[in-house]
Every structure is written in structure tokens, then in C-alpha cells.
VEXNU-765645 format. One line per 3 residues: for each residue y, x, z of C-alpha. Coordinates in Angstrom, 2 decimals, always signed. Each point is the difference from the previous one (the first is absolute). Example, Ala and Ser with C-alpha at 12.3 -4.5 7.8 and 13.67 -1.06 7.14 Angstrom:
-4.50 +12.30 +7.80; +3.44 +1.37 -0.66
//
This chain:
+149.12 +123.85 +46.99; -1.11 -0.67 -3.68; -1.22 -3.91 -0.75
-3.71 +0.91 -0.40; +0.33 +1.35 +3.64; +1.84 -2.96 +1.48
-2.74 -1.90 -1.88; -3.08 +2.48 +1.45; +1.60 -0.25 +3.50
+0.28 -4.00 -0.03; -3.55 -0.20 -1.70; -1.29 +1.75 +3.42
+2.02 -1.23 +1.98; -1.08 -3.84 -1.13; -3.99 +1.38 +0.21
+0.78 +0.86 +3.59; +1.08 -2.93 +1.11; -2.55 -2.21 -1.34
-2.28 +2.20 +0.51; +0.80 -0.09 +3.93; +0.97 -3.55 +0.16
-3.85 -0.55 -1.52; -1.42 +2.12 +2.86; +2.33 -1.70 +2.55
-2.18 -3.29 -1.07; -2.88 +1.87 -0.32; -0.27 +1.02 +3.11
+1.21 -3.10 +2.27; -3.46 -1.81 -2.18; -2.06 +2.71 +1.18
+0.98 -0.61 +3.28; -0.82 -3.30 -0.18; -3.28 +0.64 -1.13
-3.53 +0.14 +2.27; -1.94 +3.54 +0.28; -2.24 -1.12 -2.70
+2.26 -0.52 -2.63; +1.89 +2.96 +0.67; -2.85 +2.42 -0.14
-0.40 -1.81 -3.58; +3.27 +1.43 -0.76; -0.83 +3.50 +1.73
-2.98 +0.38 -2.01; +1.01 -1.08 -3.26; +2.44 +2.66 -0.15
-2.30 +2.53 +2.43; -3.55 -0.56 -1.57; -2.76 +1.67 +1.80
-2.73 +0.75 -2.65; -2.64 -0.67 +2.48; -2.75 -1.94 -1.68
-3.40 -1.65 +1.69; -2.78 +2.75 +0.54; -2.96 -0.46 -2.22
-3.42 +1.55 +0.22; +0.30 +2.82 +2.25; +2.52 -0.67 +2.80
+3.15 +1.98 -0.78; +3.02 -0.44 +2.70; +1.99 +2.75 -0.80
+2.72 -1.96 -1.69; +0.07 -2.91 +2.47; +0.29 +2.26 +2.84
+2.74 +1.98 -1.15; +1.96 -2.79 -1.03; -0.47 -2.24 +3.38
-0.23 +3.28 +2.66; +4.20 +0.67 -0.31; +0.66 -3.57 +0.45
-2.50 -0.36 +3.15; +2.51 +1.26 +3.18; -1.22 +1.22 +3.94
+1.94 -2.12 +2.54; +0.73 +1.92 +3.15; +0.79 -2.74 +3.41
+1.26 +1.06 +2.83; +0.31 -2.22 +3.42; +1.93 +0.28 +3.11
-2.74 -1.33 +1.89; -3.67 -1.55 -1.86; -1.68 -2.17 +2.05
-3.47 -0.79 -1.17; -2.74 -2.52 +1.31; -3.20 +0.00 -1.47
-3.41 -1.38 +0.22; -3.42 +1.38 +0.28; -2.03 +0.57 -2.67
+1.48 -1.49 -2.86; -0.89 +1.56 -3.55; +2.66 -1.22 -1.69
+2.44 +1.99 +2.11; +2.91 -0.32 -2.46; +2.77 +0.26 +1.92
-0.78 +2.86 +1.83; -2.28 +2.01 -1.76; +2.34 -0.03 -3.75
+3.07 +0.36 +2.63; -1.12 +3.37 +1.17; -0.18 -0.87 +3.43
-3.06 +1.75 +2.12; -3.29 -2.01 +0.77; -0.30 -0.53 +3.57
-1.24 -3.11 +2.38; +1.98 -3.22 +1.58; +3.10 -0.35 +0.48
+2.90 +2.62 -0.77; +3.02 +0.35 +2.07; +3.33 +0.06 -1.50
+1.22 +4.08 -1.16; +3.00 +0.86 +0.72; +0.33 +3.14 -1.81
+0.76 -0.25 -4.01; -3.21 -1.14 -2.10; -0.51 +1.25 -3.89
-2.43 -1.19 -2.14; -0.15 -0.51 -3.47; -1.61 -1.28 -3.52
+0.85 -1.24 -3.52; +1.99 -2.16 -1.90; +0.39 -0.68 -4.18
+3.04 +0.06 -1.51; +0.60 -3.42 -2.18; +4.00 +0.81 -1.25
+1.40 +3.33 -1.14; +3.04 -0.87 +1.93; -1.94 +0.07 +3.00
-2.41 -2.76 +1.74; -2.94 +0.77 +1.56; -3.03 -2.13 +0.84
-1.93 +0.45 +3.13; -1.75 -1.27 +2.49; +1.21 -1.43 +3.00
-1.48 +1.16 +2.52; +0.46 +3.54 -1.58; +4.26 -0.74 +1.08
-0.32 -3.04 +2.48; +2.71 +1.09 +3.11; +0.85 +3.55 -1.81
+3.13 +1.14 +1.38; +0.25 +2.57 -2.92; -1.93 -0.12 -3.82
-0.29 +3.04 -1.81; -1.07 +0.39 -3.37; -1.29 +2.86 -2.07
-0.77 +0.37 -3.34; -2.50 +1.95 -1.75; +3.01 +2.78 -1.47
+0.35 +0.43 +3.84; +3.83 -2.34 -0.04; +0.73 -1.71 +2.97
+1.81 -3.56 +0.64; +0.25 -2.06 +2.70; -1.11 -3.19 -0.07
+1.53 -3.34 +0.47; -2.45 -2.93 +1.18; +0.76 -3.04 -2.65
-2.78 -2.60 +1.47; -3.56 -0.15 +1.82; -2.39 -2.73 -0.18
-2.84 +0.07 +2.62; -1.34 -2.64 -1.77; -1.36 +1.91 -2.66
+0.53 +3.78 +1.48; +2.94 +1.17 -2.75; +3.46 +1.32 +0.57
+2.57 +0.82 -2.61; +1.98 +3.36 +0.61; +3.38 +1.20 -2.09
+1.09 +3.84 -0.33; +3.10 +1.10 -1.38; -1.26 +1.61 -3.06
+0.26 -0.32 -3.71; -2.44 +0.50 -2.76; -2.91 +0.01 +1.91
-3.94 +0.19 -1.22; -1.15 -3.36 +0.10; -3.44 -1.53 +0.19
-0.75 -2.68 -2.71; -1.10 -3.37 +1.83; -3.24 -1.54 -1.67
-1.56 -3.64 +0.11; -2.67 +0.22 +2.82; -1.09 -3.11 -1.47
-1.57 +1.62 -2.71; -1.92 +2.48 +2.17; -3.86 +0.07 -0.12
-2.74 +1.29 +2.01; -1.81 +2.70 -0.68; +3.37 +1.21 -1.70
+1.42 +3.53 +0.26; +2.75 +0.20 +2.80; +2.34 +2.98 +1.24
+1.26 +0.23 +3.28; +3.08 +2.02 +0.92; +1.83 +1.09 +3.57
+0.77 +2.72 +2.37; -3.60 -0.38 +2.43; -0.54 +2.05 +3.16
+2.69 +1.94 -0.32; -0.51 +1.31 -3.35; +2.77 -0.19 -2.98
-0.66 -2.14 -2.84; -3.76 -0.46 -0.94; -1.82 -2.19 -2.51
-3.47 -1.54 +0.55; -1.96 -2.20 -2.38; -2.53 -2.84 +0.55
-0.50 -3.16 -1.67; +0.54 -4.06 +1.17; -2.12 -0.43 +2.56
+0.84 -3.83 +0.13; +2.83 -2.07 -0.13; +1.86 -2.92 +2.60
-1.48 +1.80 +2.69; +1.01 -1.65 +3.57; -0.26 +2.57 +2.92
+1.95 -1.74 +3.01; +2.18 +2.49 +0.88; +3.59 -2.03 -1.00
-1.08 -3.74 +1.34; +0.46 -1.90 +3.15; +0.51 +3.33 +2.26
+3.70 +0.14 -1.58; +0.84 -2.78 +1.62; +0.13 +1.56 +3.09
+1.84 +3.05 -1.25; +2.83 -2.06 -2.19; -0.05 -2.92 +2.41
-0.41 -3.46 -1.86; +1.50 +0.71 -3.64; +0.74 -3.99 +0.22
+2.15 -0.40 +3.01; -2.64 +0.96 +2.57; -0.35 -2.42 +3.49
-1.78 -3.18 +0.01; +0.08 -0.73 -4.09; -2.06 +3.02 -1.19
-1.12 -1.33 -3.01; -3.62 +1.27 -0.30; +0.49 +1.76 -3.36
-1.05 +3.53 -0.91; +2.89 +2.24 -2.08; -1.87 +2.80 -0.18
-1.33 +0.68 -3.54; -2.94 +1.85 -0.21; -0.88 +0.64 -3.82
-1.49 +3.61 +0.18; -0.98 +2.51 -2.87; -3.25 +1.50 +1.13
-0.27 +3.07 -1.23; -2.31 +3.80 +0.00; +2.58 +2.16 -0.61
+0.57 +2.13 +3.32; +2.17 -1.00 +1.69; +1.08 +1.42 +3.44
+3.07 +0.21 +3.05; +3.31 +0.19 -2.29; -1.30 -1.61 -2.79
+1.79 -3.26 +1.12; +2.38 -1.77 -2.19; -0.90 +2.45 -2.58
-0.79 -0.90 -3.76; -3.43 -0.90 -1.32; +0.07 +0.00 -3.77
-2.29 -0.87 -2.79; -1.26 +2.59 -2.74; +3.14 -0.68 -1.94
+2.62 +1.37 +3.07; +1.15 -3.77 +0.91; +0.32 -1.29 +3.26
-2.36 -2.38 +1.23; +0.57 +0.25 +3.09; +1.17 +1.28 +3.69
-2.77 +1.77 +1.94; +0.17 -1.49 +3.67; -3.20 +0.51 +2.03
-3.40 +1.32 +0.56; -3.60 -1.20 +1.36; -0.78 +3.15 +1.69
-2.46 +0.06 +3.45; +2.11 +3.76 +0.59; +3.06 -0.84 -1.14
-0.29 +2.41 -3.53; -1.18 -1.34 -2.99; -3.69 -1.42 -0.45
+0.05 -1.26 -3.47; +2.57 -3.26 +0.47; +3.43 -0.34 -0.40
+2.39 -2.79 -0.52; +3.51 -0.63 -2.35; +2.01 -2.86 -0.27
-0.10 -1.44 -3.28; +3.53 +1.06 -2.37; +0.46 -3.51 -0.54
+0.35 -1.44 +3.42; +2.52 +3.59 +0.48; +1.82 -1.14 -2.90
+1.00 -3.31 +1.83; +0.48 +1.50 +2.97; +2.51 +2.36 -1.17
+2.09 -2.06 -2.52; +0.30 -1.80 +2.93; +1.51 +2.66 +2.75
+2.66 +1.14 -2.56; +0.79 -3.82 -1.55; +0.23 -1.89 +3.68
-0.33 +2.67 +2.70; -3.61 -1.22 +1.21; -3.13 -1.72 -1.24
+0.22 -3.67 -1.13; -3.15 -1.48 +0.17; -1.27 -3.03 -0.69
-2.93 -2.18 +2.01; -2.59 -2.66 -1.27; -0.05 -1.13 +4.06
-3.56 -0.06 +0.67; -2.77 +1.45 +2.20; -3.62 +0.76 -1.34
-3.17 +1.96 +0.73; -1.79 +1.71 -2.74; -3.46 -2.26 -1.13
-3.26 +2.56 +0.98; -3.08 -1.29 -0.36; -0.51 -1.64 +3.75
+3.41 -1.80 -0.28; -1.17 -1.44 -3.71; -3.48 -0.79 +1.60
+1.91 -1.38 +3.21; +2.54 -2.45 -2.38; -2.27 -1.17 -2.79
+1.51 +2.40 -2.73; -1.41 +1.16 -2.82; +3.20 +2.43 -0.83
-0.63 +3.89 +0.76; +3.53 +0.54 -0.78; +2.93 -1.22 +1.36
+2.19 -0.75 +3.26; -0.88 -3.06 +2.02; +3.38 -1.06 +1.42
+0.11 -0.59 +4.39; +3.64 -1.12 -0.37; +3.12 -0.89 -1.86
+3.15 +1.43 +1.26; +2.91 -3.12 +0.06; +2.60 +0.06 -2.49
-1.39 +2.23 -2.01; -1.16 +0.60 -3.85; -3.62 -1.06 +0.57
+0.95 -3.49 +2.24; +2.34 -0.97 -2.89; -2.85 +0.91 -2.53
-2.42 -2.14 +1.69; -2.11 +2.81 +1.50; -2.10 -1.32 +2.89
-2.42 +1.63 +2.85; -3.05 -0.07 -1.05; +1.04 +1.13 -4.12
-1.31 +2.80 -1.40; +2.45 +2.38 -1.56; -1.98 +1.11 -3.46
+2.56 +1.27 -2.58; +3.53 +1.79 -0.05; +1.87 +0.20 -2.68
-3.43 -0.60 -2.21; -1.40 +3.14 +1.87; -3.45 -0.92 +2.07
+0.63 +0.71 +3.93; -3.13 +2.04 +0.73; +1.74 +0.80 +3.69
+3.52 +0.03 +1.83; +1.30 +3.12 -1.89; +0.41 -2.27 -3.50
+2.11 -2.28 +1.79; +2.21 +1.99 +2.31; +0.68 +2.67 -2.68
+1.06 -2.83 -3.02; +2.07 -1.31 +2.68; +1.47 +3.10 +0.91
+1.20 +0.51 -3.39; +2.00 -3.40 -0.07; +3.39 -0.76 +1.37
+1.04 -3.17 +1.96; +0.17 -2.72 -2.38; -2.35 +1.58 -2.63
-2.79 -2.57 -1.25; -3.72 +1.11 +0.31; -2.69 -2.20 -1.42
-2.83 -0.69 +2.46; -3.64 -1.67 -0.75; -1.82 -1.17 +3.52
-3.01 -2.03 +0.41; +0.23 -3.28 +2.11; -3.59 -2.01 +0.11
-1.50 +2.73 -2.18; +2.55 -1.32 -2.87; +2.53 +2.22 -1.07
+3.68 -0.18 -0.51; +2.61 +1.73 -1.28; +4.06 +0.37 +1.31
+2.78 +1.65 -0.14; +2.03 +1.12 +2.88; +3.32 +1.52 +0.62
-0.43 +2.29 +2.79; +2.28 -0.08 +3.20; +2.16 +2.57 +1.64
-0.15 +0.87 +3.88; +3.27 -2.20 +0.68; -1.65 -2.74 -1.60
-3.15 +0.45 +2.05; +2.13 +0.51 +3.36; +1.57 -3.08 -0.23
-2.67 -2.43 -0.47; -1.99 +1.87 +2.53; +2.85 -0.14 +2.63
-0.52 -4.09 +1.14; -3.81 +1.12 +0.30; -2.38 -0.15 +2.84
+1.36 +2.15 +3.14; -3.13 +0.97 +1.52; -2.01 +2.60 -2.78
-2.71 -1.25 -2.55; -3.23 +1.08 +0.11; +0.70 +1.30 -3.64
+2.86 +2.19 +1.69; -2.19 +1.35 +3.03; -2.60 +0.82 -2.83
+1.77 +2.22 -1.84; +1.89 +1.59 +2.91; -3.39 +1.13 +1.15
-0.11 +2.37 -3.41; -4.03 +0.05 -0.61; -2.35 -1.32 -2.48
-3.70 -1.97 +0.53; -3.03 -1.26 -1.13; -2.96 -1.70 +1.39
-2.69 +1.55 +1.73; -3.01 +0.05 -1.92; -3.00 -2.02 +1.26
-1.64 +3.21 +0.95; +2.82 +1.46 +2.10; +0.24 -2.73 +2.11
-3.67 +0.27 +0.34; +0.33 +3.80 +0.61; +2.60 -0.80 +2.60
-1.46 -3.03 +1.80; +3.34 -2.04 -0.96; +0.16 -3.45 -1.89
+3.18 +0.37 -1.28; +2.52 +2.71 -1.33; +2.40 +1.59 -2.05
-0.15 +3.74 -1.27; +3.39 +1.99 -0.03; -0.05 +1.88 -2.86
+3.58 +1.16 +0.05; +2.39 +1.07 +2.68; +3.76 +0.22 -1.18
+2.78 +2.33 +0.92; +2.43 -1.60 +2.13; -2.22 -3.17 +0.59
-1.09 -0.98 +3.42; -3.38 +1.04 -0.74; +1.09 +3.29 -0.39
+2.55 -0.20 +2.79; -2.80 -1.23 +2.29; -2.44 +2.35 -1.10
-2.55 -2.15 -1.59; -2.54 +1.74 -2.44; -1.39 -1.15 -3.42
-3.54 -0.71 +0.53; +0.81 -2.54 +3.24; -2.02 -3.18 -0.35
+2.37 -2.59 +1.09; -2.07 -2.89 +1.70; +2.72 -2.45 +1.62
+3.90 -0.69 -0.61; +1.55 -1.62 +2.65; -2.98 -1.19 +1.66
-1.50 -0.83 -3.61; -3.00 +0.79 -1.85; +1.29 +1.43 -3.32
-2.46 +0.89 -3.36; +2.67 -0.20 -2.35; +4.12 +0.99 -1.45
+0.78 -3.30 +0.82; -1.46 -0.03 +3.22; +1.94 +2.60 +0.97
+3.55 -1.59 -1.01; -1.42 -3.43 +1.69; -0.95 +1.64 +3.66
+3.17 +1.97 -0.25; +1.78 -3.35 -0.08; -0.97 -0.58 +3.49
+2.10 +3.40 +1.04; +1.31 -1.03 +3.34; +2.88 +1.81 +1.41
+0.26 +2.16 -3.14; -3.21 +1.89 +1.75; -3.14 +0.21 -2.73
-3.34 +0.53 +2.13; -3.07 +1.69 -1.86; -3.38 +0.47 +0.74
-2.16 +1.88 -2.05; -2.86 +3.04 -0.72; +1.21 +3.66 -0.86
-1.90 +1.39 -2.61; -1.92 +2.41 +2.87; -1.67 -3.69 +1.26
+2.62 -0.47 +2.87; +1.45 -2.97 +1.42; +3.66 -0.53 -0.74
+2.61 -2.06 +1.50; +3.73 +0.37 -0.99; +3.24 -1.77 +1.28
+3.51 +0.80 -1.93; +3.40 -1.52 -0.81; +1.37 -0.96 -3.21
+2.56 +1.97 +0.62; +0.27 +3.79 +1.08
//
């Protein structure tokens, strides 16, 4: 071998070796990295030349770039039991699941159960954001891609909390979907939706923001029943909601299959995970629901960095202020969340948060209802600070907090009170109120009373049976006109056995009797 070929050969040699030593490094950073920044290292080298539709609406670029990456999940079940309630239009669960409408209760199958729906692929080496209740107690995941490929599906994490799972398939170089800021969404603004609905292969619909921070009731207090107590469960519930309810409303049609598919803006970006309908029939009536891209973002990070979702807790109870609880307390505030109690131990106690405050500002952000809050918090790990302004005497403060983690929570709950708080039998009953109006009690003969406006899955309402529209007269043997009427009489729970009495909304007498516990 001549010398300029020795010197050629080591020349290529040396390239090789840096060059793969560099991509050895490269590559244990990228692993390191969340979805987010990855995807800014996707695109960068894997632009997508889709630009924001102007004047006439144009989505043939954002479709085709988005449809590849948007995948049909295929579940199948040794057995799918199913129990449902009456009635409800935001039949989530089973309507996006593919499950038949039918009455009551369902007995348990025992023959093998298929249904199906979507799912957005986030990594071209394979994850896969759905929903939950799109894979919950799958005994096999299936996943298909647009080019017809197959893979099955690993499940990384779930998170009833806020209905998202996290799937992995084997495959490499996949089309991937390019995650957006859903903070930066408006309404009115142009919106795609994208999924495999009713049986159909992929299919694009477009609508605009209907509204955003949407809260629907279809992920709160019912779960405890289905998860058990996420804090330890027994005596020391601690009466604090996890669900996260921060919905994209949206026009786009939206229909069984659709769920934990992609909704994009004009420019093919994710903003977020379609998850449920409104819909009196069970097909789509003009409102549908996604789960804001940044809340997913969290959520995921989280799966692949610790295995489940950390999240953190301010440790408080509230009520949303309406008009009759702002008339009832002296407020002048129309916004806002009047606080019934402060968890022990947790972030708000150590802030100086106190029953009675009213929760005003997160993070500089005005709380116009529950979603601000439990959203901002759901983006926000144990230990994260969050700046909070609340109104004590009608003069407001300002803190900051760093929020707790369940363990934390646990344990200073666990030398607590034995028998339950009224708080606790509250929010185990899974149902909203507000006063009767002056002329409903007039309308019903009554001189006291509490509408129910909302009946949650899972609660005991719903166990029970109890319908909104119920004019709730007497807790416990006590008149009741008010929230905190309600918490107060249920204080007097003997027995764990809550007695009712009451007015349907037909104009007949009701009288209830049911445990706690069920």
C-alpha cells in the first residue's frame, strides 16, 4: 500500500471514529431529553412547510402532514365489563370506546371484546398518546398506521386523572405529529380534528374553538370509586379532587373512534387529544372535547422519566363563587374559588391559606372557574413553586407555594380524625348545587332547598340513582338553602348513613336513606 493510501485509509478511519463516538453522545442526550425538545430536533432537520391558512381556509398541507402520524388503536379484552348510567350526555367512556348504547347495568362478557380508536404519534421511534380509557384493562393493543403497518403496542403509563395513556411500538422512523402550545389557542380559531370514527379509516374534519377550560364532569369524584382512594384510601381520604378537567371545546365533528386522536390548529400542530362528546344520541351534535397539548406534555415526560404521574397538590377544598354564594357571603368577586377547607400539611396551610380565602390568581392568570387552577397545577411537579393571589377581608394577598406530593399529603393526614369529615362525605357523594330560587320554592311549596345540577359518574348520587333537577330540602334532619349547608348537615352523618328528603323535578315527595359507603 502506497503512503497516500495508508494516509486516505487512516484519514477515514479517524472520521469514523469521531464521527461515531459524537453520535454515541449524541444520542444518550437525546435520550435524556423530554418529547418537546426532541420534536425540536425532529423538525429542525424534518421541516414541514406547513404555514397558518390565511383568507380562504386551505388544509390541504396540514392534513397531509398530520394524517400519517395520527394511528387507529385496535383493544381487545378477555372479558369487558361495563356499568353505566342513564342518561348521561357526556357518555365518554362508552360511547368514544365503541361499546353499544343500552340501559342499567351490564353483566360481565365472557367472550373476547374488540373495540377501537385513535392515538398520535409524538416520537419517530415510537410513542403514542392516547386516551385512557381508549386502553384501560386491554389485554392486547394493536396499532395501525395509515401505510396499513402493524405493531403491537406496549402500555408505558395511564393517568385517570386526566384520561391519557402513553403507548410504545417497536418501530423506527415513524411520521410524527408536531406538538403545539395550546396556550396560545384562541376562540373562534380554525381547528382540525383527526381519528379513525365509526369504523371508518382515517378522516379529517374541521371546525373552529368553540371555547376553552371547559369542565364537563366526566373524570372527577366518580374515579374514586373506580381507582379506590389514590391517597391510601380507609378512614384518611383526604377530600381532594385529582381529576383535571381543562377541556378544548371544539366544532369540529367529532364522533365514536375519534378518542385520543389529534386536534390540530391551521398550521398541522397539536393542540390537543380529542377525548369526549356532548351528544343526547351518542353521535356528534356539534361539541367535542381535547385535552389541552400542554397538560399531555407533562403527563408524558412524566410516564417515560419516572414510570407514573408526579403531581403536585396546593391541599385545599373550594366551591366555585356563582352569584347566590357571592350574594350569600358578602362578595363582590364574580371570579374566583371561595375555599371550604385546607388540607393539613400541605402547600396552602404552610402558605397561610385559610377557609373562608378566596383563591383569585395563579401564576398571575385570573381564576374565572376550577379548570384555571386544576390544569396550572397539573402542569407542575411536587416541589414546583406556583404564585397564588387570594382575598382575605376583601384585601388581597399574594404567596408563593411549593406544592406537595401524595406521600407528603398521606402522612400528615394519617394522625387525622377517624370518623369521616363532612368535607369527605361531600365529595364522595360526586354532585354539584345551588340554591333554589325564591320562586321554586314557591312553585314547590318548600322553604328551603338545594338544586342538583350535576350527577357524577361513580358518585353516590349516581350509584343511588338520584337525578339532576332534585330539590334537596333537608340533610340529616336539616333545612339546607345553601353549599355550605350541605357540608354542615352532612356533618351530622350518623352511622355513615346520609338521610335526604326532597322534591323530584315531576313535584314528588322524596325521601332517601344511604351509606357512605357502597
Amino acid at each position: 500500500m502506497n503512503k497516500v493510501g495508508l494516509t486516505l485509509l487512516t484519514a477515514v478511519f479517524g472520521g469514523a471514529v469521531a464521527l461515531g463516538g459524537y453520535k454515541l453522545i449524541e444520542n444518550k442526550k437525546f435520550d435524556g431529553m423530554s418529547f418537546e425538545d426532541k420534536q425540536k430536533v425532529y423538525f429542525a432537520n424534518n421541516p414541514t412547510g406547513v404555514m397558518s391558512s390565511t383568507g380562504n381556509p386551505d388544509f390541504t398541507q396540514a392534513a397531509a402532514a398530520v394524517s400519517p402520524g395520527v394511528v387507529h388503536i385496535k383493544t381487545t379484552y378477555s372479558r369487558k365489563g361495563s356499568q353505566q348510567s342513564q342518561g348521561s350526555p357526556f357518555d365518554m367512556f362508552e360511547e368514544f370506546f365503541g361499546m353499544p348504547q343500552g340501559g342499567g347495568r351490564r353483566q360481565m362478557q365472557s367472550q373476547p371484546v374488540q373495540a377501537s380508536g385513535s392515538g398520535v404519534i409524538i416520537s419517530d421511534d415510537g410513542y403514542i398518546v392516547t386516551n385512557n380509557h381508549v386502553v384501560e384493562d386491554a389485554d392486547k393493543i394493536e396499532v395501525v398506521l395509515t401505510d396499513k403497518r402493524t405493531f403491537e403496542a406496549k402500555l408505558i403509563g395511564r393517568d385517570p386523572n386526566t384520561d391519557l395513556a402513553l403507548l410504545k411500538v417497536s418501530g423506527k422512523g415513524l411520521p410524527v405529529v408536531k406538538l403545539g402550545n395550546s396556550d396560545n389557542v384562541n376562540v373562534g380559531e380554525w381547528v382540525l380534528a383527526f381519528g379513525y370514527p365509526l369504523g371508518l379509516q382515517s378522516t379529517v374534519t374541521a371546525g373552529i374553538i368553540s371555547a376553552k377550560g371547559r369542565q364537563i364532569g366526566i373524570l372527577s369524584e366518580g374515579q374514586q370509586q373506580q381507582r379506590g382512594n389514590p391517597f391510601g384510601g380507609g378512614q384518611d381520604q383526604i377530600p381532594v379532587s385529582s381529576a383535571i378537567e381543562s377541556f378544548i371545546q371544539t366544532d369540529a365533528v367529532i364522533n365514536r373512534g375519534n378518542s385520543g386522536g389529534a386536534l390540530t390548529n391551521a398550521s398541522g400542530e397539536l393542540i390537543g387529544i380529542n377525548s369526549a362528546i356532548a351528544s343526547p344520541t351518542g353521535t356528534y351534535a356539534g361539541y367535542g372535547f381535547a385535552i389541552p397539548v400542554n397538560l399531555v406534555k407533562k403527563i408524558v415526560d412524566d410516564f417515560v422519566e419516572y414510570g407514573n404521574v408526579k403531581r403536585g397538590y396546593i391541599g385545599v377544598t373550594y366551591t366555585e363563587i356563582t352569584p347566590e354564594l357571592a350574594k350569600e357571603k358578602g362578595f363582590s368577586d364574580v371570579n374566583g374559588l371561595y375555599v371550604q377547607d385546607v388540607v393539613a400539611g400541605g402547600a396552602a396551610e404552610a402558605a397561610g391559606i385559610k377557609k373562608g380565602d378566596i383563591l383569585t390568581k395563579i401564576n398571575g392568570k385570573v381564576i374565572t372557574g376550577s379548570p384555571v387552577l386544576s390544569e396550572t397545577i397539573g402542569r407542575a411537579r411536587p416541589g414546583d413553586k406556583v404564585n397564588v393571589t387570594y382575598k382575605r377581608d376583601g384585601k388581597e394577598k399574594q404567596v408563593t407555594m411549593a406544592l406537595k406530593g401524595e406521600d407528603s399529603l398521606k402522612s400528615a393526614n394519617a394522625g387525622g380524625k377517624a370518623s369521616k369529615s363532612a368535607t369527605e362525605i361531600y365529595n364522595k357523594l360526586g354532585a354539584s348545587f345551588i340554591p333554589a330560587s325564591a320562586q321554586k320554592k314557591k312553585e314547590l311549596g318548600v322553604n328551603s332547598g338545594v338544586v342538583v345540577t350535576q350527577v357524577n359518574r361513580g358518585g353516590i348520587f349516581d350509584y343511588f340513582g338520584v337525578e339532576r333537577g332534585l330539590v334537596i330540602t333537608e340533610v340529616n334532619g336539616k333545612a339546607v338553602n345553601s353549599v355550605d349547608d350541605v357540608e354542615a348537615a352532612l356533618g351530622a352523618t350518623q352511622r355513615n348513613i346520609v338521610r335526604l328528603k326532597g322534591v323530584s323535578p315531576q313535584g314528588g315527595a322524596v325521601q332517601l336513606s344511604f351509606p357512605v359507603e357502597y
